[in-house]
GURO-399123 format. One record per residue: x, y, z of N, C-alpha, C in turn. Coordinates in steps of 0.001 Angstrom, whole numbers, padded with zeros to 6 digits, always signed. Layout:
% residues N
XYZXYZXYZ/...
This chain:
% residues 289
+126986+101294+112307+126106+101725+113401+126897+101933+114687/+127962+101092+115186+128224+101055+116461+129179+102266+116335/+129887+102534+115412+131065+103726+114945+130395+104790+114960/+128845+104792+114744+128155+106381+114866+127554+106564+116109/+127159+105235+117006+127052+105360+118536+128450+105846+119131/+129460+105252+118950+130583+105691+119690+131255+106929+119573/+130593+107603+118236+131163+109120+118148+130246+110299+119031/+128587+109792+118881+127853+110113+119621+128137+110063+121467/+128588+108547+121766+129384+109114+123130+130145+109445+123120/+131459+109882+122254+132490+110967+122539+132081+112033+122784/+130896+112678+121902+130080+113712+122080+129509+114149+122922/+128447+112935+123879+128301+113926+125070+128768+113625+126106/+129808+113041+126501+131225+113043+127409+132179+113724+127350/+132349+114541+126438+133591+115011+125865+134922+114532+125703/+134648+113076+125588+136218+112145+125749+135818+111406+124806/+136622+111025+123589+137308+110464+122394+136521+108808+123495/+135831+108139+122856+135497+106934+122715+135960+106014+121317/+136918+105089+121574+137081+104062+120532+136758+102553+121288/+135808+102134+120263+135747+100788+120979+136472+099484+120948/+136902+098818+121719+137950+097987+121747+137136+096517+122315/+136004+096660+122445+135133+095680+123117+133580+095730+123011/+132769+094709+122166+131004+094893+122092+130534+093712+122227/+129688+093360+123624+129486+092393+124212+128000+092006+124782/+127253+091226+123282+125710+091177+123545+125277+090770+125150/+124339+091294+125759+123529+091114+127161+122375+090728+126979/+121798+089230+127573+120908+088836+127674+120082+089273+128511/+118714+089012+128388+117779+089309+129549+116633+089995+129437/+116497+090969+128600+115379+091811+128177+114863+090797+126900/+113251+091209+126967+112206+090869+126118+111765+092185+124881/+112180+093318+124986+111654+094186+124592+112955+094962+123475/+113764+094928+123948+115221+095420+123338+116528+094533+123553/+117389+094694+122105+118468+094223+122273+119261+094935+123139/+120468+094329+124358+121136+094831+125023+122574+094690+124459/+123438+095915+124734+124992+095594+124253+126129+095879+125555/+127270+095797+125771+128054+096721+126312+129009+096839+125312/+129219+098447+125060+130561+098688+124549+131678+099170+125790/+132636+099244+125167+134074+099409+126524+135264+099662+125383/+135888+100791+125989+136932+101336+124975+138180+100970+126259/+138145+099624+127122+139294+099685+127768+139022+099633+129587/+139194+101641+129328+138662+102158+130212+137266+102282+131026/+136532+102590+129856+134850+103170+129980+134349+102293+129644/+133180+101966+130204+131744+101248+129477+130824+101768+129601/+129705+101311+128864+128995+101620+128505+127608+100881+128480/+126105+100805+128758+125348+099754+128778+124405+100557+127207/+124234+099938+126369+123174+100310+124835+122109+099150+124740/+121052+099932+124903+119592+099311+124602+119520+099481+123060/+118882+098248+122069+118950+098458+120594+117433+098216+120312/+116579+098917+119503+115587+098410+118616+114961+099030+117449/+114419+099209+116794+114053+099729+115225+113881+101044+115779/+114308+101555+114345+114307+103298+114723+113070+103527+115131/+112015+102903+114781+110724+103312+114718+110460+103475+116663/+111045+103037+117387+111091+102474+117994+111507+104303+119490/+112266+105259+119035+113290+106098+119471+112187+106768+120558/+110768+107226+120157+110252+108044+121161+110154+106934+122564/+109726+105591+122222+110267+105198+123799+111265+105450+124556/+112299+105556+123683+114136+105482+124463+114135+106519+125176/+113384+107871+123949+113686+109359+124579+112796+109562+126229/+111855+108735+126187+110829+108957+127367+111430+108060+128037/+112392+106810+127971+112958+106659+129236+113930+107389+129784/+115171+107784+128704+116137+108584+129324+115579+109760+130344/+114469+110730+129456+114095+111770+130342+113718+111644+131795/+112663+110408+131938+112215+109842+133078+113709+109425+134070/+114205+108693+133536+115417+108314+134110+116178+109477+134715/+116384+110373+133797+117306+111593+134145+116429+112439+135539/+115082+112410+135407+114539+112926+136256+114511+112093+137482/+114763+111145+137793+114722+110358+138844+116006+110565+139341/+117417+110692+138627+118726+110677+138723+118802+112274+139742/+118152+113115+138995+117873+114422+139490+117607+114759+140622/+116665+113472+141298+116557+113678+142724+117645+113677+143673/+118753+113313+143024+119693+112678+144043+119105+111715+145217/+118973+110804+144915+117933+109661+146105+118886+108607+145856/+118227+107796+145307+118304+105859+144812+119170+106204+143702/+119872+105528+143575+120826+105347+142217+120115+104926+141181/+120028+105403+140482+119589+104869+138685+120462+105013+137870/+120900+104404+136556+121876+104350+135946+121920+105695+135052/+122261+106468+134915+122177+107740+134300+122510+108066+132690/+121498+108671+132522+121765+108137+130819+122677+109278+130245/+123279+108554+128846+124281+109352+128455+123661+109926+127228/+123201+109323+126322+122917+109829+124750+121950+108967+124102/+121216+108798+122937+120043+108761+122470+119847+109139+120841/+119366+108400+120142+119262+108629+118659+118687+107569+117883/+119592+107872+116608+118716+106706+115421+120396+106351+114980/+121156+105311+114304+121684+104849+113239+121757+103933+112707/+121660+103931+111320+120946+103249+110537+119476+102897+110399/+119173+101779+110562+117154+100883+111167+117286+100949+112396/+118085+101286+113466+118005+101094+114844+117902+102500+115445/+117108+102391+116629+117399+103314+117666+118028+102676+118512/+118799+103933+119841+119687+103202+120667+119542+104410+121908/+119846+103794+122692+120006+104423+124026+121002+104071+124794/+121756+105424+125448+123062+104814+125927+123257+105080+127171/+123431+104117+128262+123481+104477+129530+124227+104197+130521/+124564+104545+131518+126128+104525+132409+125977+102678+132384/+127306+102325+132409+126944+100761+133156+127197+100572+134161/+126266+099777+134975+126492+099550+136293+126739+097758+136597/+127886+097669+137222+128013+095900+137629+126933+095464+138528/+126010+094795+137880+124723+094858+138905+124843+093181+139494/+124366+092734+140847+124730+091839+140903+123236+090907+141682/+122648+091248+140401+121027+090699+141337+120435+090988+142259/+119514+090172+142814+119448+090590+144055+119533+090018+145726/+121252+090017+145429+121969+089906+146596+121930+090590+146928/+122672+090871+148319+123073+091470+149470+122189+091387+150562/+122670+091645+151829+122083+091688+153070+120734+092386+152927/+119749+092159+154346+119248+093117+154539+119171+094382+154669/+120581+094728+154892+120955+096139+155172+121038+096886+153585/+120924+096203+152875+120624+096676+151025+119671+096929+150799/+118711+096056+151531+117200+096365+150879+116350+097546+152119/+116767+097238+153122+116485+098481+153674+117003+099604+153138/+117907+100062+152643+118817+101157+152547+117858+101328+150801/+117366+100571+149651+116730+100608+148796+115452+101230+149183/+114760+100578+150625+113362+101215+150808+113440+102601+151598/+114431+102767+151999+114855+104706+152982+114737+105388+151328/+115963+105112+150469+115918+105698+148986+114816+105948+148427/+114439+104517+147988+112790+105074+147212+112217+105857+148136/+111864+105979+149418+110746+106761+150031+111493+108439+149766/+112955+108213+150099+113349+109552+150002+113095+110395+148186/+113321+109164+147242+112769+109761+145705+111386+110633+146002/+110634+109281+146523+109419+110022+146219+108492+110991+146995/+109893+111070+148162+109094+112666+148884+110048+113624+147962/+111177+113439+147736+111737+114793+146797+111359+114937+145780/+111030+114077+144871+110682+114510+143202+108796+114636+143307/+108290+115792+143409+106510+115883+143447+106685+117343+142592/+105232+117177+141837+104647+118036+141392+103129+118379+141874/+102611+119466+141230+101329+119594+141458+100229+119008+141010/+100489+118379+140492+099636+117489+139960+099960+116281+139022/+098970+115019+138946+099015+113626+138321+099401+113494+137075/+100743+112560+136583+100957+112586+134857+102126+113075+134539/+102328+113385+133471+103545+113952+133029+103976+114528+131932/+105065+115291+131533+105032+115994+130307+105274+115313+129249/+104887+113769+129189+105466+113019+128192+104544+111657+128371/+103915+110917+127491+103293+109671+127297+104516+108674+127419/+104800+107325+128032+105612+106308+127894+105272+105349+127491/+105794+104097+127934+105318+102736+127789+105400+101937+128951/+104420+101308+129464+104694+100021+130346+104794+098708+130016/+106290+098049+129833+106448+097093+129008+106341+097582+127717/+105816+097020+126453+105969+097183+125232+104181+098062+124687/+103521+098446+126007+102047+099182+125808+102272+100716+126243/+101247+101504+125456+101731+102428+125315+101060+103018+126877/+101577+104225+127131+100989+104356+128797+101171+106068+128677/+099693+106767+129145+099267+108022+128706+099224+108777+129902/+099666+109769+130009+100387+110165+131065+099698+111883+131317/+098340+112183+130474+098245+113954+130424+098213+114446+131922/+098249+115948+132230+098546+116277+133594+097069+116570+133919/+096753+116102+135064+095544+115737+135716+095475+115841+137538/+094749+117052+137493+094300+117316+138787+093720+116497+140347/+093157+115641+139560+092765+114262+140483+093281+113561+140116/+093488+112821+141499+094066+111044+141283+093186+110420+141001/+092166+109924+141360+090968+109136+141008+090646+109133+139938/+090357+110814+138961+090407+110784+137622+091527+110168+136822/+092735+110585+137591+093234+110009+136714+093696+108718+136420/+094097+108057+137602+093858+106274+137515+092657+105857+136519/+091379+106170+137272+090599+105982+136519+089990+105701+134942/+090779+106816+134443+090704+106918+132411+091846+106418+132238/+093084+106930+133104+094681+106867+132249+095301+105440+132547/+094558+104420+133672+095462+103460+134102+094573+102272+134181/+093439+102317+134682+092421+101268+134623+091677+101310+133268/+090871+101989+132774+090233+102724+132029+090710+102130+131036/+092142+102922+130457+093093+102478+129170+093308+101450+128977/+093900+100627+130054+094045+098611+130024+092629+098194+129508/+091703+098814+130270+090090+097515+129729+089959+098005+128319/+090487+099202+127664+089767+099375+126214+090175+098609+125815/+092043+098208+125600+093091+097053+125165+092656+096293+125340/+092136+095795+126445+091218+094325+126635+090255+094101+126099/+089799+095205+125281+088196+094809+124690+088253+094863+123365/+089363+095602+123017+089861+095499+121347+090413+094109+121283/+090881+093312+122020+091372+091790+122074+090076+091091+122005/+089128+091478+122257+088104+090577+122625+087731+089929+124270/+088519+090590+125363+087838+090494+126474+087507+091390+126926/+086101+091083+127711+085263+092298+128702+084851+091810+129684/+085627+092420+130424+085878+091596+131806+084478+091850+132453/+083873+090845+133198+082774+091416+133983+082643+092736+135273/+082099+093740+135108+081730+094343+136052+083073+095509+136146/+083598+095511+134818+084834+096453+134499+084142+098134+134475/+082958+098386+133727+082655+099563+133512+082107+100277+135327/+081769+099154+135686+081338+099612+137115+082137+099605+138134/+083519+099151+137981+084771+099432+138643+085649+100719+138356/+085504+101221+136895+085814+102496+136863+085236+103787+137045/+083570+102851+137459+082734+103964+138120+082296+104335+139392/+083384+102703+139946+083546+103116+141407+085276+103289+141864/+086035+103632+140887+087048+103710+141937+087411+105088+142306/+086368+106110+142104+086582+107393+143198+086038+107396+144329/+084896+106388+144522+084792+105745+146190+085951+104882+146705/+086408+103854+145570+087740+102963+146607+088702+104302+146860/+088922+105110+146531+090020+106284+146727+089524+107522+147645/+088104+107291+147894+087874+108461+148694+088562+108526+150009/+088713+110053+150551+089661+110185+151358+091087+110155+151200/+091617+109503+150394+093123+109554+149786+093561+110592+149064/+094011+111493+149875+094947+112374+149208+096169+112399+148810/+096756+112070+148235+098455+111391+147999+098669+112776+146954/+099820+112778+147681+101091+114217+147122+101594+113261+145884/+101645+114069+144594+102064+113763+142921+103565+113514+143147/+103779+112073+143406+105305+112491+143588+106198+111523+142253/+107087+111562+142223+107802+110677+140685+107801+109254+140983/+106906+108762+140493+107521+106960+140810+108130+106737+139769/+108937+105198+140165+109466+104380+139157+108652+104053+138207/+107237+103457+138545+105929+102970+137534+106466+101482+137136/+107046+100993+137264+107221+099406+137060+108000+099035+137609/+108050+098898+138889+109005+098468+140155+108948+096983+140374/+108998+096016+139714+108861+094706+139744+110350+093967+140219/+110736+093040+141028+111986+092556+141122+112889+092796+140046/+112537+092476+138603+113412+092434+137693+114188+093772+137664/+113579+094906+138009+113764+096027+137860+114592+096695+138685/+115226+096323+139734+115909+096370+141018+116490+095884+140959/+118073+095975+141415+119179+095656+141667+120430+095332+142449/+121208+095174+143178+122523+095765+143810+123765+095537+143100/+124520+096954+142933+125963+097134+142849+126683+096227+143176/+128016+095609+142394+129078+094746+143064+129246+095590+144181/+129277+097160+144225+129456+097561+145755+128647+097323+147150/+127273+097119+146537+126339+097022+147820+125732+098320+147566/+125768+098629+146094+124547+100001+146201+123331+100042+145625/+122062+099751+146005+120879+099012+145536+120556+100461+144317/+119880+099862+143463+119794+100376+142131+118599+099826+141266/+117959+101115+140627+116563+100929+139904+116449+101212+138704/+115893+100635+137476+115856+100638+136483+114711+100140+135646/+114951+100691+134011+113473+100380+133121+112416+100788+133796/+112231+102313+134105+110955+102712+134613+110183+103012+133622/+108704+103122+134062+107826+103725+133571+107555+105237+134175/+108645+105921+134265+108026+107161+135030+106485+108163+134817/+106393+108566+135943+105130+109386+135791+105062+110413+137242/+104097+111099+137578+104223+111683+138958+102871+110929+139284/+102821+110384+140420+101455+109673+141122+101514+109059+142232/+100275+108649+142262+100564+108207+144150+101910+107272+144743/+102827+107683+145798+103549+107019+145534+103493+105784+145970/+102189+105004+146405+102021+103565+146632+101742+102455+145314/+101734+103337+144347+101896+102661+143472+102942+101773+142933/+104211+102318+143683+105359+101409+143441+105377+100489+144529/+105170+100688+145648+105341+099850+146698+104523+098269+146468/+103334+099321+146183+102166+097796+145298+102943+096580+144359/+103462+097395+143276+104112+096357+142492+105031+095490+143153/+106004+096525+144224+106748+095590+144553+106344+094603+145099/+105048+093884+145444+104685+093094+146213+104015+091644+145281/+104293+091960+143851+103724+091200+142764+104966+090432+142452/+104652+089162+142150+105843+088247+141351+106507+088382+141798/+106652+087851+143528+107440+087544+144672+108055+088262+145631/+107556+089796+145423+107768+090623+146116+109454+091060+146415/+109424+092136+147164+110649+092658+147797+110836+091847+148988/+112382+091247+149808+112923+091095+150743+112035+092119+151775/+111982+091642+153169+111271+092021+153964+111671+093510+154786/+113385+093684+154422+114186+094698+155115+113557+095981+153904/+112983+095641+153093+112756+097176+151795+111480+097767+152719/+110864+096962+152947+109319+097664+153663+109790+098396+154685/+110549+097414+155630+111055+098430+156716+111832+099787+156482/+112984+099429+155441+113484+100614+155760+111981+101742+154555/+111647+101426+154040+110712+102476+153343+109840+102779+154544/+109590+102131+154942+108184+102927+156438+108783+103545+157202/+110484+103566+157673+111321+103996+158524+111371+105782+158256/+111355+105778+156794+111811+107124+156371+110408+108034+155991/+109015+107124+155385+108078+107443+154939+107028+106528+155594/+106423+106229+156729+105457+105490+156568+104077+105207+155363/+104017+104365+155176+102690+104583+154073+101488+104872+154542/+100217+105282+154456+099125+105701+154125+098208+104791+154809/+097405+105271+155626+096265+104093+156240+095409+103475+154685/+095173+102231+155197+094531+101762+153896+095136+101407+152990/+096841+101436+152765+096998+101149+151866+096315+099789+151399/+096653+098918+152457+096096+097172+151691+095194+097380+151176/+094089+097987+151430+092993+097953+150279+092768+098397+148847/+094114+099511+149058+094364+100250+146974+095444+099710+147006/+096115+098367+147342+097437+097783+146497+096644+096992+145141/+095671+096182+145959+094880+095549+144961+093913+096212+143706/+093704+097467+143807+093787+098320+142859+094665+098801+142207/+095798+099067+142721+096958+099985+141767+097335+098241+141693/+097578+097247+141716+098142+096251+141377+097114+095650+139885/+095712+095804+139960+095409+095706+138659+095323+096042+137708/+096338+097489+137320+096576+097873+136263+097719+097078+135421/+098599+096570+136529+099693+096003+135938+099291+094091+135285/+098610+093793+135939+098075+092679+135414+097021+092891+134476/+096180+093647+134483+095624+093973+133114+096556+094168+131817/+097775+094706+132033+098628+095310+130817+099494+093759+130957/+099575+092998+131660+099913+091797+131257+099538+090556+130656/+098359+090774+131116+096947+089870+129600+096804+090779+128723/+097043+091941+128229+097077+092202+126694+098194+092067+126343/+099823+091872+127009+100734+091675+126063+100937+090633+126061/+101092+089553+127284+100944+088083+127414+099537+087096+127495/+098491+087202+127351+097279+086597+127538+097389+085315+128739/+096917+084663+128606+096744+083232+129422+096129+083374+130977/+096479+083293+131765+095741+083043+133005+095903+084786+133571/+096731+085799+132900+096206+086965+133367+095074+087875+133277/+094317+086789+132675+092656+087459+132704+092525+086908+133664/+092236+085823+133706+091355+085415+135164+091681+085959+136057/+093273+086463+136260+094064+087074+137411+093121+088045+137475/+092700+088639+136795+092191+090227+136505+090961+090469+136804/+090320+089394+136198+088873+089283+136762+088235+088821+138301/+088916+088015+138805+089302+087888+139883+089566+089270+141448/+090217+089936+140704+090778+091449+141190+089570+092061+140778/+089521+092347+140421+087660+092921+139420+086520+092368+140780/+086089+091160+140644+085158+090820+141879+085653+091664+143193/+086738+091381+143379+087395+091587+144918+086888+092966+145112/+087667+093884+144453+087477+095417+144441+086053+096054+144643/+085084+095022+143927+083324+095383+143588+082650+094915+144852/+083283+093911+145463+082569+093895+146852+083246+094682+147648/
């Protein structure tokens, strides 16, 4: 397997890869991580059952399209396939070094993202490709309204998952029949988010160059990332600034974080259960008054 990955990156580098070094990476829940290194080059490889490949392909693309903006650094992918029972995905490596550095990192992270997501927009909500958020599948068709489309593709989709589990959250059907009133007036330009902007997902360079990864891409409001970032301990206080510096956000946002924030905790009581229902239901009341 690793001898038909490494011919595959000779292939689309155009430089002879032999590996001289393969070095398992901890940390992910969802895929095995590797680095290969012929010396010179490395390399970062995500591993999991072939069955497994249309996720990889919908991150690379997403990825590549974010890379495209020239904005925020994302690790840029190299190649993509099946060998043997595994799929694999192969992508630049970057020495990432948590999340250290000054304030002047995380500001310089929130100028970036704002600058992604005024450059990468389309005309409309979704994308040319279905993904995953986390290990759930996440449906992405292109859709004229935002409201519609949160609505079926992001709220909507989590409560069916929740009800094929056996929860029904109270007062769920009447939250997706009011959230084109919580959104009225909001017009937000289709622009590319990350779609799962959570600490884990963020980074800085041994250089000091802040860096984003494992998206869920899609084109949509772009407070949807800002939201997450504010879940499971949030961003350093210099990211807000420098993101409002370059983009201010949207009157109102505080009131649709707690909306675009319960999609992601919904999709976290169907893959993890336990107290992220109540989280959810909870968010559910709030929103209905």
């Amino acid at each position: 397997m690793w001898e038909q990955i490494a011919a595959e990156i000779s292939q689309a580098t155009g430089e002879p890869f032999n590996i001289s070094q393969n070095r398992s990476v901890g940390g992910g829940c969802i895929n095995q991580s590797s680095t290969l290194s012929d010396g010179e080059r490395t390399f970062f490889i995500k591993l999991n059952q072939a069955s497994t490949l249309d996720m990889f392909i919908a991150e690379a693309v997403g990825v590549k399209e974010m890379w495209e903006t020239h904005t925020i650094r994302v690790p840029k992918p190299i190649c993509w396939g099946t060998a043997g029972n595994s799929a694999y995905l192969v992508m630049e490596y970057l020495d990432l070094q948590g999340r250290g550095g000054g304030s002047g990192v995380w500001q310089e992270m929130g100028r970036k993202l704002a600058q992604m997501h005024r450059t990468g927009t389309r005309d409309r909500f979704g994308w040319d490709r279905s993904n995953t958020i986390g290990a759930t599948p996440q449906m992405n068709p292109w859709t004229e309204d935002w409201a519609e489309f949160f609505a079926e593709h992001r709220i909507g989709f989590q409560l069916r998952l929740a009800a094929r589990k056996g929860m029904r959250f109270t007062g769920a059907d009447e939250l997706v029949e009011t959230i084109p009133q919580l959104l009225a007036g909001h017009t937000p330009i289709a622009s590319i988010v990350h779609g799962d902007l959570w600490g884990g997902n963020a980074s800085v360079t041994a250089e000091g160059e802040p860096v984003i990864f494992d998206p869920a891409t899609y084109y949509g409001d772009r407070e949807v990332d800002i939201a997450m970032t504010e879940l499971f301990g949030g961003f350093p206080a210099a990211f807000y600034q420098g993101y409002n510096q370059e983009w201010p956000l949207d009157d109102g946002y505080d009131r649709r974080k707690t909306l675009y924030n319960l999609y992601h905790i919904i999709n976290h009581y169907n893959l993890f259960g336990g107290g992220y229902g109540s989280q959810a239901q909870s968010m559910i009341r709030t929103l209905l008054r």
